[in-house]
C-alpha positions in Angstrom: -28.2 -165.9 31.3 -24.8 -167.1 32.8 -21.7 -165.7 31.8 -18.2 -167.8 31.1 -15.4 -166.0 30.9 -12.5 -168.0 28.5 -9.4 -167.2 29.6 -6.5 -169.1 27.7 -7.9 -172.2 25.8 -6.7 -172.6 22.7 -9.3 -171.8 20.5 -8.3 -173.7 17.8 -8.8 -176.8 20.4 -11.6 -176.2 22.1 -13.9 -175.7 18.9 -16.4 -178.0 20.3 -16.3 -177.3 23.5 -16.7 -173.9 22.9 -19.8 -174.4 20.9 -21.6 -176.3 23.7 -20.9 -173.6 26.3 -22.2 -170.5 23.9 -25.4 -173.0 23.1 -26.1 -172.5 27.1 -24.2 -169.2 28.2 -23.1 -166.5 27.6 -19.3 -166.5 26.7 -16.4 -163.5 27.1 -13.2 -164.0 25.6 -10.8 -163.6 22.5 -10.2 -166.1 19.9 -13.9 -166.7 19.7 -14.8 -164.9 16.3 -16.1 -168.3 14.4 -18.5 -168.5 17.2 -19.5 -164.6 16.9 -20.4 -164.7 13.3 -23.4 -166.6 14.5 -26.2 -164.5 15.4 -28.4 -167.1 17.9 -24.9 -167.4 20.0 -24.1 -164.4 23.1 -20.2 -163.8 22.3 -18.5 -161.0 23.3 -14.9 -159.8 23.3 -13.7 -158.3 26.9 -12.8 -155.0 25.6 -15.7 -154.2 23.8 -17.2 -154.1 27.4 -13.9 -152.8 29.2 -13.4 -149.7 27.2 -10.6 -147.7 28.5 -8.9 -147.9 32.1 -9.8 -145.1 34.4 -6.6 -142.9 35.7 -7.5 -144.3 39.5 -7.1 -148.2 38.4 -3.9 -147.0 36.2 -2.3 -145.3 39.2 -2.4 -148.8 41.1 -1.5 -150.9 38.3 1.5 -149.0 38.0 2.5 -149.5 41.4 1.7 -153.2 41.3 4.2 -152.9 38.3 6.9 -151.6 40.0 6.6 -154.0 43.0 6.6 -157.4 40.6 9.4 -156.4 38.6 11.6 -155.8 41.9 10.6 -159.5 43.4 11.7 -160.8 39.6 14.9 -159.2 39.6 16.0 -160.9 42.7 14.3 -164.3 41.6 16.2 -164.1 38.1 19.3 -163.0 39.8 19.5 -166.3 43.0 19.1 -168.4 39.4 21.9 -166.8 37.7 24.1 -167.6 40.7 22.6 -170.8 41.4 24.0 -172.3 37.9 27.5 -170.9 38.5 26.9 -167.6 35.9 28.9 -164.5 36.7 26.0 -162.2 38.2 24.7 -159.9 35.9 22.8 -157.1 35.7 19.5 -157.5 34.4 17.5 -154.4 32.5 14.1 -155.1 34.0 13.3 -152.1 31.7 13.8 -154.2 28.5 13.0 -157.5 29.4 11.0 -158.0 32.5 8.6 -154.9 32.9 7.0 -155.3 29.6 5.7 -158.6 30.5 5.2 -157.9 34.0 2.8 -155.0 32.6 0.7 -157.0 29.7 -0.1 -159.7 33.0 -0.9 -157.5 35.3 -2.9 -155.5 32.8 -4.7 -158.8 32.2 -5.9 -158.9 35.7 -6.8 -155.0 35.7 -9.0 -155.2 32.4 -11.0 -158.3 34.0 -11.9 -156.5 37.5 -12.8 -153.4 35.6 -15.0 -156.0 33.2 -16.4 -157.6 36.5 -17.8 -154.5 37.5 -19.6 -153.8 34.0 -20.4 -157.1 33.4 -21.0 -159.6 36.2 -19.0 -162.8 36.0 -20.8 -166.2 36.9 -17.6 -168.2 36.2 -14.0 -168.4 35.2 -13.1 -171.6 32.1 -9.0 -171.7 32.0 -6.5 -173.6 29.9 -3.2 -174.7 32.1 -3.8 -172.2 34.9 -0.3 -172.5 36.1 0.9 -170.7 32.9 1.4 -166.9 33.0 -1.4 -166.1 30.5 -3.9 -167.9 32.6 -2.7 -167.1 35.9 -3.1 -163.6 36.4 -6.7 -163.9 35.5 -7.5 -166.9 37.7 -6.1 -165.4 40.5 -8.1 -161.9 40.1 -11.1 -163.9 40.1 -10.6 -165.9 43.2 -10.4 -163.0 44.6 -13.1 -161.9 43.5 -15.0 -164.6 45.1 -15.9 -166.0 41.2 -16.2 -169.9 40.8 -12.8 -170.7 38.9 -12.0 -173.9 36.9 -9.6 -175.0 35.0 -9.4 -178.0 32.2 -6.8 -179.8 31.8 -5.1 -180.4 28.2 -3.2 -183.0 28.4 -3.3 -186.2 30.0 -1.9 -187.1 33.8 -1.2 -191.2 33.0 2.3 -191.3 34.2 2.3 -189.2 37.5 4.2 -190.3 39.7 3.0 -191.1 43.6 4.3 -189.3 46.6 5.1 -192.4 48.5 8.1 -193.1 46.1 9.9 -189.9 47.0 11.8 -189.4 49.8 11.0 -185.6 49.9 7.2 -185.3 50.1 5.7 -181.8 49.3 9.1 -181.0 47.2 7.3 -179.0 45.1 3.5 -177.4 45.5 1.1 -177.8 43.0 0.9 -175.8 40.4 -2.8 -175.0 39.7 -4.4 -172.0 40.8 -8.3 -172.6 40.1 -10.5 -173.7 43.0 -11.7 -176.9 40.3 -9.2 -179.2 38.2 -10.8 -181.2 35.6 -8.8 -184.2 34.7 -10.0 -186.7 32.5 -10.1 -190.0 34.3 -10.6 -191.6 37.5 -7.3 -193.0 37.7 -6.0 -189.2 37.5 -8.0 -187.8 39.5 -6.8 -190.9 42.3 -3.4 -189.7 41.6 -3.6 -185.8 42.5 -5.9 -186.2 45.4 -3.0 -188.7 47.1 -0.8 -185.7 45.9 -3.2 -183.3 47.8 -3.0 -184.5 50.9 0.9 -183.1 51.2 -0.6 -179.4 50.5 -3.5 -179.8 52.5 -4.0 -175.2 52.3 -3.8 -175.9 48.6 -8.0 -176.3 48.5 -7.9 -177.4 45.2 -11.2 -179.9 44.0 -10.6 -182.3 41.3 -12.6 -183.3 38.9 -13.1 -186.4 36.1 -15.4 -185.0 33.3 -12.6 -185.8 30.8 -10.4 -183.7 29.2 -12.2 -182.2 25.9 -9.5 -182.5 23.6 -9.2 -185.9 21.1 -6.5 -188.1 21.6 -5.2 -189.8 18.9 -7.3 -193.6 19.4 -10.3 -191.5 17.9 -8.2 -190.4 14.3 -6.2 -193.4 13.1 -6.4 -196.3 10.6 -4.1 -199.3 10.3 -0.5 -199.0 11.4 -0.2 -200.0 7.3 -1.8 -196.6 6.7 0.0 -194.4 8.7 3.4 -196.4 7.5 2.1 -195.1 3.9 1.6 -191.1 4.6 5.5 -191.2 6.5 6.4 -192.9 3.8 8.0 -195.8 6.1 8.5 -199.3 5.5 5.6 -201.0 7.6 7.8 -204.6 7.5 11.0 -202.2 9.3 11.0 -202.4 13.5 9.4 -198.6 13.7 10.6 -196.8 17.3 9.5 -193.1 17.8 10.7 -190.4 20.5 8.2 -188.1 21.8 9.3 -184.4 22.4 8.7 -182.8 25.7 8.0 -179.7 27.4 10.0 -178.5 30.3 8.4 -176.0 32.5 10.3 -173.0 33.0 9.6 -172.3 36.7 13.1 -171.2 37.0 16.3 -170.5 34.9 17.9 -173.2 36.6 15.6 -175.6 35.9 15.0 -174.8 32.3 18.8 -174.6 31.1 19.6 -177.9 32.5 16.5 -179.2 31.3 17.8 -178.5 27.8 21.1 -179.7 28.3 19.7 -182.9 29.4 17.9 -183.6 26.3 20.6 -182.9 24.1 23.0 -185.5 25.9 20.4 -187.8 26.0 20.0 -187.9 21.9 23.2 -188.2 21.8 23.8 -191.1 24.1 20.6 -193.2 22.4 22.5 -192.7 18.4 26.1 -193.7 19.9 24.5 -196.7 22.1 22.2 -197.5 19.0 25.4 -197.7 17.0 26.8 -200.8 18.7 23.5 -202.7 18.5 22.6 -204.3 15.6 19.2 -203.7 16.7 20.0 -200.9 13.8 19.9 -203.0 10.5 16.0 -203.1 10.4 15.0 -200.1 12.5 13.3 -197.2 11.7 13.9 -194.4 14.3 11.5 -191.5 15.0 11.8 -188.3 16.6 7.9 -186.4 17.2 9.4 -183.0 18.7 7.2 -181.1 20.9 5.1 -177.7 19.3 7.1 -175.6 21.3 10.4 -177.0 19.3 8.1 -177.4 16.0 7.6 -173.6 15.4 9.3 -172.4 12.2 11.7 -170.1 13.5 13.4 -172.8 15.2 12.6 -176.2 13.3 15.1 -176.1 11.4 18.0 -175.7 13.6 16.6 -178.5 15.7 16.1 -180.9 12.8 19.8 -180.5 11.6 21.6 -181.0 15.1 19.6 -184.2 15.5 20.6 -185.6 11.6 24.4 -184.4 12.3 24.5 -185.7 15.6 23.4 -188.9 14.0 25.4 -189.3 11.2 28.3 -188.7 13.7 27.8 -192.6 14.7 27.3 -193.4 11.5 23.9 -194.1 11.4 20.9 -192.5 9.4 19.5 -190.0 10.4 16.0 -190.3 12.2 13.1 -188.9 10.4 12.0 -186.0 12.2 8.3 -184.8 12.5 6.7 -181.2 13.8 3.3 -182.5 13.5 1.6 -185.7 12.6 1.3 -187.5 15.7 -1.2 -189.7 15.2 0.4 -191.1 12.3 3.7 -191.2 13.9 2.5 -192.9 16.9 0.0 -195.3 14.7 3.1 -196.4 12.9 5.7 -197.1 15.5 5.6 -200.9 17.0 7.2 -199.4 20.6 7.2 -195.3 22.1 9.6 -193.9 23.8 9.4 -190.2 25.7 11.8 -188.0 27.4 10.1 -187.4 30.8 6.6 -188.6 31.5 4.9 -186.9 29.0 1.3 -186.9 28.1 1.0 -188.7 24.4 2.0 -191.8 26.5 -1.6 -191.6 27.3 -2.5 -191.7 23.1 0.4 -194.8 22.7 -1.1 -196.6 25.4 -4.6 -196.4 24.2 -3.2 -197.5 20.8 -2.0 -201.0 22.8 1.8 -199.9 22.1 4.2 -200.3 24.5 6.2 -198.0 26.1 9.9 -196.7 27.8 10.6 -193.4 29.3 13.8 -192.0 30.1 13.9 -189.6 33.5 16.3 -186.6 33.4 17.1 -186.4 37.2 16.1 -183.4 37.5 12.3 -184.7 36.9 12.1 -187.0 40.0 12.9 -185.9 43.3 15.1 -187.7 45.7 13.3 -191.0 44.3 13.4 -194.2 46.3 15.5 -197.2 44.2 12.1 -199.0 43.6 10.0 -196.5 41.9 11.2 -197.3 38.8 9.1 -200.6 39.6 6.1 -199.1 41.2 6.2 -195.6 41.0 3.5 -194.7 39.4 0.2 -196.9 38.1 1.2 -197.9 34.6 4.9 -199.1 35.7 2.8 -201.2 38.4 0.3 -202.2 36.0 3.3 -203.2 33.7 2.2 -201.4 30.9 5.4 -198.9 30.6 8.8 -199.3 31.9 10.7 -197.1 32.5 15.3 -196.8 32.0 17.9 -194.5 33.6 20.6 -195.1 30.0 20.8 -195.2 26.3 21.8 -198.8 26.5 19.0 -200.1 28.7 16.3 -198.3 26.2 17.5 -200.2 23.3 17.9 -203.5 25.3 14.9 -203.5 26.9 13.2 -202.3 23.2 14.1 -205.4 21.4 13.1 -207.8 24.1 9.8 -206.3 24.7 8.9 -206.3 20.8 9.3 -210.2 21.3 6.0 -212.3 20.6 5.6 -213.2 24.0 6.2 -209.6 25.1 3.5 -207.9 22.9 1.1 -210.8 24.4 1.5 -210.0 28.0 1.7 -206.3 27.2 -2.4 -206.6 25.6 -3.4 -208.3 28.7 -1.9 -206.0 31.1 -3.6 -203.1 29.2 -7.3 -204.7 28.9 -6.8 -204.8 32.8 -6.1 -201.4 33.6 -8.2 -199.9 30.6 -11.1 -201.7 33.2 -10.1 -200.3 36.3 -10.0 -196.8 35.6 -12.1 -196.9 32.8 -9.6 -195.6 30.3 -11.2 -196.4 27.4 -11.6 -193.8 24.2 -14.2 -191.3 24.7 -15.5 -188.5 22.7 -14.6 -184.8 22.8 -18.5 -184.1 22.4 -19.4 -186.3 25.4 -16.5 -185.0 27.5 -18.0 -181.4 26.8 -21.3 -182.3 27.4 -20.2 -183.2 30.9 -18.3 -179.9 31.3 -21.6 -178.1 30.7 -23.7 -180.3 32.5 -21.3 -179.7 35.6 -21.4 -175.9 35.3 -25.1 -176.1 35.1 -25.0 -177.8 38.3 -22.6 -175.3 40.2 -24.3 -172.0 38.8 -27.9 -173.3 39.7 
């Protein structure tokens, strides 16, 4: 029998998918005890194979350590200079060694695992992340096949040709196979490819096995019902976002971005009377939902409101579906990936771009920049008093018309439509079958 090794998917997503790969392999990883408590399943955890290091592996881990931690320092320190912070010093002892030692301890434990226990094949979630990476990258070099699914959904990516610095940044996935879960995404990062030619990277379009939200809604009237929201109100929602910390730099202003930008949408909404009937949303992201920091979110947002004299939005940590089923237009900071759920829920949709999220764009991206601003089902706005303009005249009669036309069109193309998490994992297994044969 074959043998997976899960590194990183979130168990409490992947339930199904999980149960169709230990139905045909043999699966290693952690988070997978509801699937061990069945006998007629192979599950193991790593470490009950692993055991204990042996002092020759520790010797080399610690010097791999040592070396990391010195290239992080002087990473961390060009950031600190590069956002005009007095240089400090930084104790790698506190802050960076401990993490430097559980990743590279991560990679240690799965060599020493591959020598007990042979690996056929390497499943990741978001491979670019830290607690996927290490992993991936020990089995490349190991010579282990090495894929990784995808999570979200790539609909608003934007194309190469609109950017006057091609290659700005190289992609971010480590594993030898990307699945993605449409043709229309998998168009988009092969065109992105071609700018990193070394990168080797195959992509795939077996869908991504996790629901979006077309597959768990009723009637907009029932969604209005469980937020407790006036379905005859004009209903807008904001979708959180996540901003990938590649550096310091990038992360702070990131932040500081999305805080101006709430504050610029309440003071333009104020001089609109767009405000009488509207019901404004905010969805923030899971990292911002977590309960340790909820709270100070949710009550910067509602002051920051009622300092325009407005009411406050109603905020939300979970319940997407519901929030998105309910709103009559979405807006998103960024290009994020429930734009994917609100288009396949006919809603229209405007995103506002930090800067920092676009480089060195040519004027006419906004246009064509990516396929749903050419296929006209999203817009997109650079100010507060645009996003509000262009709401209202797009939740016109006419506008909602055009806007189910344009969708049917490109729902065809790229075959977009809503497909189950049981057939997209049945594909995944159907391809690993193929490639371990």
């Amino acid at each position: 029998m074959k043998t997976i090794y899960i590194n990183g998917l979130m168990p409490e997503r992947s339930q199904i998918l999980f149960k169709h790969l230990a139905d045909n392999f043999h699966i290693i990883g952690n988070g997978l005890d509801a699937l061990k408590s069945n006998p007629s399943l192979k599950v193991s955890n790593p470490f009950e194979i692993t055991g204990a290091m042996m002092g020759e592996d520790h010797n080399c881990l610690q010097n791999d350590i040592d070396r990391n931690v010195k290239v992080l320092e002087e990473n961390l320190q060009n950031d600190i200079q590069a956002l005009g912070f007095q240089t400090a010093k930084i104790d790698s002892q506190n802050s960076l060694r401990p993490k430097v030692t559980q990743l590279l301890k991560q990679a240690a434990y799965f060599r020493l695992l591959h020598k007990k226990h042979p690996i056929d094949l390497v499943l990741s979630g978001a491979d670019y992340g830290s607690h996927a990476r290490s992993i991936v990258r020990a089995a490349r070099d190991l010579g282990i096949i090495t894929m990784n699914l995808e999570h979200g959904f790539f609909f608003n990516q934007i194309r190469w040709e609109f950017s006057e610095v091609k290659g700005h940044m190289p992609m971010f996935f480590t594993s030898e196979f990307v699945n993605l879960d449409s043709p229309m995404e998998v168009e988009l990062f092969e065109e992105l490819l071609e700018n990193f030619p070394d990168q080797g990277t195959k992509f795939l379009g077996l869908g991504t096995p996790v629901d979006t939200v077309a597959g768990n809604v009723g009637t907009r009237n029932e969604s209005c019902l469980k937020l407790g929201i006036d379905p005859d109100k004009t209903v807008i929602s904001m979708m959180g976002r996540w901003i990938e910390a590649r550096s310091l730099n990038n992360l702070v202003r990131g932040q500081l971005n999305t805080i101006n930008l709430f504050e610029s949408l309440f003071a333009e909404l104020a001089k609109n009377d767009f405000k009488n009937n509207l019901e404004f949303l905010i969805k923030l992201h899971p990292a911002e939902a977590r309960p340790e920091v909820f709270a100070n979110i949710t009550s910067c947002l509602e002051n920051m409101a009622r300092k325009f004299n407005l009411t406050p939005p109603r905020i939300f940590g979970d319940q997407l579906p519901d929030v998105l089923n309910a709103s009559d237009l979405v807006g998103g900071i960024g290009f994020s990936s429930v734009l994917f759920d609100a288009f396949q829920l006919g809603k229209p949709t405007l995103v506002w771009t930090p800067p920092f999220l676009v480089p060195s764009p040519k004027p006419e991206w906004t246009q064509k920049g990516n396929i749903p601003l050419s296929a006209n089902v999203m817009k997109v706005v650079q100010n507060s008093g645009d996003f509000w303009n262009e709401a209202e005249q797009w939740l016109q009669p006419e506008g909602k018309i055009q806007l189910a036309e344009d969708i049917k069109t490109l729902t065809e193309k790229y075959q977009l439509q809503y497909v189950s998490v049981e057939e997209k994992s049945q594909n995944i297994v159907q391809w690993i079958h193929e490639q371990l044969a």
